[in-house]
C-alpha positions as a printed NumPy array, in Angstrom:
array([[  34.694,  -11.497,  -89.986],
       [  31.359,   -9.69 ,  -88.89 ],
       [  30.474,   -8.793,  -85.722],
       [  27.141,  -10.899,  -84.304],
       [  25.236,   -9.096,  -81.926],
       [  23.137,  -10.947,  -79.467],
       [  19.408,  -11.975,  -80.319],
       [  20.667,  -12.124,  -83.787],
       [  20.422,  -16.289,  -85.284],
       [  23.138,  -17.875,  -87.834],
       [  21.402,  -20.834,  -89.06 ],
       [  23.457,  -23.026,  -91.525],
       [  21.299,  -25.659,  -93.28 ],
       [  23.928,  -28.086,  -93.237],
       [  24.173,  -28.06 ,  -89.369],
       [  21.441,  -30.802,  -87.953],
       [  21.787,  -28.853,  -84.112],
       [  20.974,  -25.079,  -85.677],
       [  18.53 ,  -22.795,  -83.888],
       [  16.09 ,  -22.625,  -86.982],
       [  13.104,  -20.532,  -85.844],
       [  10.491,  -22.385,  -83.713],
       [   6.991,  -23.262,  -85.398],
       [   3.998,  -22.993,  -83.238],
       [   3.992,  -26.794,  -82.641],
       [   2.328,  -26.583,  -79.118],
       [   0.407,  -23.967,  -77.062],
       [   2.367,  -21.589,  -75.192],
       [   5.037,  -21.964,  -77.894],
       [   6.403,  -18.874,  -79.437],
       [   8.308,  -17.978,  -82.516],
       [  12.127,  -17.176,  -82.113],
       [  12.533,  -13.367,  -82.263],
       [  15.871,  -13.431,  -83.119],
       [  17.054,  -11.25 ,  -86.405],
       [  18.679,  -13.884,  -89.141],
       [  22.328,  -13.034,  -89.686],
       [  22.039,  -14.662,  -93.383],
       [  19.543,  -11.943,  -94.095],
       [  21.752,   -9.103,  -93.795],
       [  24.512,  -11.119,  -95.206],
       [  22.76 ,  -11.652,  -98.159],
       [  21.154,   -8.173,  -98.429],
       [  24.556,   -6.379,  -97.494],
       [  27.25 ,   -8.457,  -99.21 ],
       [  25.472,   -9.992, -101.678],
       [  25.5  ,   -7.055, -103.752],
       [  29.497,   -7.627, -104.268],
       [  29.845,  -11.167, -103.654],
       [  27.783,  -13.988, -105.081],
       [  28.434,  -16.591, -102.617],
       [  26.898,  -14.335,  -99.352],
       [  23.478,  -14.515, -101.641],
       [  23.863,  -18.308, -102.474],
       [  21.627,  -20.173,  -99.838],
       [  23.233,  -23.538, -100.752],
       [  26.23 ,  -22.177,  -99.618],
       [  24.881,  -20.929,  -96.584],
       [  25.058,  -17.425,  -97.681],
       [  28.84 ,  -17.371,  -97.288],
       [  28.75 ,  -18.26 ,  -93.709],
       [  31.476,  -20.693,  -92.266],
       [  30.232,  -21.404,  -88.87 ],
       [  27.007,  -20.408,  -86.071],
       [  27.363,  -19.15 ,  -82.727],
       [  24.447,  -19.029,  -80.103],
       [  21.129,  -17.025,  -81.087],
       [  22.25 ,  -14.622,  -77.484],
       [  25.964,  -14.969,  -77.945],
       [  27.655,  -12.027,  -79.62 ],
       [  31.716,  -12.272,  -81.516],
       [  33.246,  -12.683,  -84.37 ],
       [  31.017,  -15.048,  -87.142],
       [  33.337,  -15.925,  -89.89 ],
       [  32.041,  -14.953,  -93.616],
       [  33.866,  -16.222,  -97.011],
       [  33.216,  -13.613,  -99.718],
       [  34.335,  -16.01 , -102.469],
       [  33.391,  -19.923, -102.69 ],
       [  36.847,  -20.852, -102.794],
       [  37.715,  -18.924,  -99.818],
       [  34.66 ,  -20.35 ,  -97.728],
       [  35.463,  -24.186,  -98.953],
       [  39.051,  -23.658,  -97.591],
       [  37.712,  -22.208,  -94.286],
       [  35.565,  -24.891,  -93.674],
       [  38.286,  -27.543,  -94.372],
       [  40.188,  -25.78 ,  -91.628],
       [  37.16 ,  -26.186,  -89.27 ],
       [  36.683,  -29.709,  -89.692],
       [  40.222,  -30.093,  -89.341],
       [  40.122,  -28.639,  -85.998],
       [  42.832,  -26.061,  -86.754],
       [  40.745,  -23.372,  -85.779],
       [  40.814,  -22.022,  -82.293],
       [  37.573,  -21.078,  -80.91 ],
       [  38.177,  -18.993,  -77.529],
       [  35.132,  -17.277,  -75.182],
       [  34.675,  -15.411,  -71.714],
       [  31.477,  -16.332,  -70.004],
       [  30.511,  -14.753,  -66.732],
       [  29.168,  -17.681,  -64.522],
       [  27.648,  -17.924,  -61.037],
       [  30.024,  -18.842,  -58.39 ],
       [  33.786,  -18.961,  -58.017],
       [  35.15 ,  -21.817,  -60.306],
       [  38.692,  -23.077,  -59.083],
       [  41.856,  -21.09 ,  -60.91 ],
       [  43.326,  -24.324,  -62.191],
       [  43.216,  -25.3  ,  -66.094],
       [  40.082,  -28.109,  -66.085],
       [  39.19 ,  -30.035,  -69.461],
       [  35.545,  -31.107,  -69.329],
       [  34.963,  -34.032,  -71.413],
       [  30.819,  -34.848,  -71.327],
       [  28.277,  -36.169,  -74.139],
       [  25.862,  -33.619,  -74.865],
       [  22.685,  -33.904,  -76.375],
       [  19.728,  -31.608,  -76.983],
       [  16.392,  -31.287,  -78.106],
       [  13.103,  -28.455,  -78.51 ],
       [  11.502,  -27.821,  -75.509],
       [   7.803,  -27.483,  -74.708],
       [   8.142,  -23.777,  -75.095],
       [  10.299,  -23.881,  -78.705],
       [  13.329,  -23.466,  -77.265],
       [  16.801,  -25.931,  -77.6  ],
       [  18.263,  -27.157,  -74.342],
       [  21.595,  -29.282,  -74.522],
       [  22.18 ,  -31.834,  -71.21 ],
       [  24.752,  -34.292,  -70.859],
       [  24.135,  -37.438,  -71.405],
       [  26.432,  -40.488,  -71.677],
       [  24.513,  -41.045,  -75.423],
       [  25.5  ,  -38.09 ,  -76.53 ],
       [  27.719,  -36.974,  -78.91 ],
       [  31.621,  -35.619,  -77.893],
       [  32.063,  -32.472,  -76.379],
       [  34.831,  -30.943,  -74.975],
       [  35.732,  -27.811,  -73.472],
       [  38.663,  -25.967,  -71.676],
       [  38.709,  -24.056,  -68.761],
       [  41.733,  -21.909,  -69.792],
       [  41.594,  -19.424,  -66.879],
       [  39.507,  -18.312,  -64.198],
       [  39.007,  -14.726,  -62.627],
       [  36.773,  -14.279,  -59.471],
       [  34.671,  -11.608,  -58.89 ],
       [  33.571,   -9.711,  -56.21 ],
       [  30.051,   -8.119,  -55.507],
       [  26.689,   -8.483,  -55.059],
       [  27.407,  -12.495,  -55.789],
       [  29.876,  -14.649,  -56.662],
       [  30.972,  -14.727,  -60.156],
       [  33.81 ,  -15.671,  -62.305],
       [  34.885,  -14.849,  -65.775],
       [  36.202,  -17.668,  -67.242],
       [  38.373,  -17.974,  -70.498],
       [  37.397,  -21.114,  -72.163],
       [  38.456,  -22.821,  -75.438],
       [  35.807,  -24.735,  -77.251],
       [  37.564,  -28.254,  -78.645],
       [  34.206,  -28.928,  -80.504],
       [  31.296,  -27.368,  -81.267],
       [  28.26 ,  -28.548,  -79.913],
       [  24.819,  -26.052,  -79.287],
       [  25.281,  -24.417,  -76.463],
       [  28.257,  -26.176,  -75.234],
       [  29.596,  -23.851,  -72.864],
       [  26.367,  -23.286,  -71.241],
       [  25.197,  -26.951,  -70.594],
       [  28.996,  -28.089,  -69.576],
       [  29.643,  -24.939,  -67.363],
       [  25.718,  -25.794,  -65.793],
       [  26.676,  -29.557,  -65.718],
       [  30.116,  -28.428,  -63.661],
       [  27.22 ,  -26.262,  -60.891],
       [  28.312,  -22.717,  -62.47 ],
       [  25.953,  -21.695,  -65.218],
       [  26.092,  -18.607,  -67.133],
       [  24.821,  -15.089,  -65.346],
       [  21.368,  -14.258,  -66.625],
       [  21.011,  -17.662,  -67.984],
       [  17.754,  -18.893,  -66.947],
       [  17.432,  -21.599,  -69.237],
       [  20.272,  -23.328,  -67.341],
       [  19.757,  -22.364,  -63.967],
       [  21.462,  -18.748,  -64.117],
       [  19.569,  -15.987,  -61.62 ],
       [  17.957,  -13.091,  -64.422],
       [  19.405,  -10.722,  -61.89 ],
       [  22.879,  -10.904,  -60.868],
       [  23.808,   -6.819,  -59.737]])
């Protein structure tokens, strides 16, 4: 596992919702500044292990998170070892647990939201996921909630990812009127403290 800091991109070639970075397609558009995980993969590892060089492999990488999301970003150093690891992720054995800060106090009870997203690049080269009853399945689990006291209301909320659509926990937990702190592309304040 490596550690994936925030502005930093994982963009698999084999997934059609990546965040690949944005070409100047209209004015005001600008080009994502994020730094490509794959790079350092394949300029770190790839000295020892073939498969974190091998682009058709996707340099060894088994799955992305969000370009401003930071955990754990799973990395195969053999071929056999990232075959087997992506059978386990489209057999949904993996478990895929976050904590999100979000706006406003969320109820304590367990909640499943089950609503189509779909996405597409904005005006400004950005991706933006909605629901949308055309959509394809997404499903997430509100696990636990924690309220928070301060400046505004908050929660931190546990959540467990059933699939693994772009910026599924940011478009459901907007869709459900709490989106992310500092999430302005959702309808998060910059400022929360």
């Amino acid at each position: 596992a490596i550690w994936k800091p925030p502005n930093w991109t994982v963009s698999l070639p084999d997934d059609e919702e990546f965040e690949r970075p944005c070409e100047k397609s209209s004015p005001g558009a600008q080009p994502d500044t994020g730094h490509p995980l794959q790079s350092w993969v394949a300029e770190v590892l790839g000295r020892n292990y073939p498969v974190c060089r091998d682009p058709e492999h996707q340099y060894g990488l088994v799955h992305r998170l969000d370009r401003f999301t930071s955990g754990a970003v799973l990395c195969a150093t053999s071929y056999a070892a990232l075959y087997l690891s992506q059978l386990q992720f489209a057999a949904r054995r993996v478990l895929k647990i976050y904590l999100a800060l979000c706006h406003g106090h969320l109820p304590h009870s367990t909640k499943m939201i089950e609503a189509p997203l779909s996405g597409s690049r904005q005006v400004d080269g950005s991706w933006r996921s909605v629901v949308d009853p055309h959509g394809r399945r997404a499903k997430t689990e509100i696990l636990q909630v924690i309220h928070l006291r301060g400046p505004g209301e908050a929660s931190l909320v546990k959540v467990r990812l059933h699939t693994g659509r772009q910026h599924q926990i940011r478009a459901h937990l907007a869709f459900e009127g709490h989106p992310l702190v500092g999430d302005t592309g959702y309808g998060g304040d910059a400022e929360w403290c």
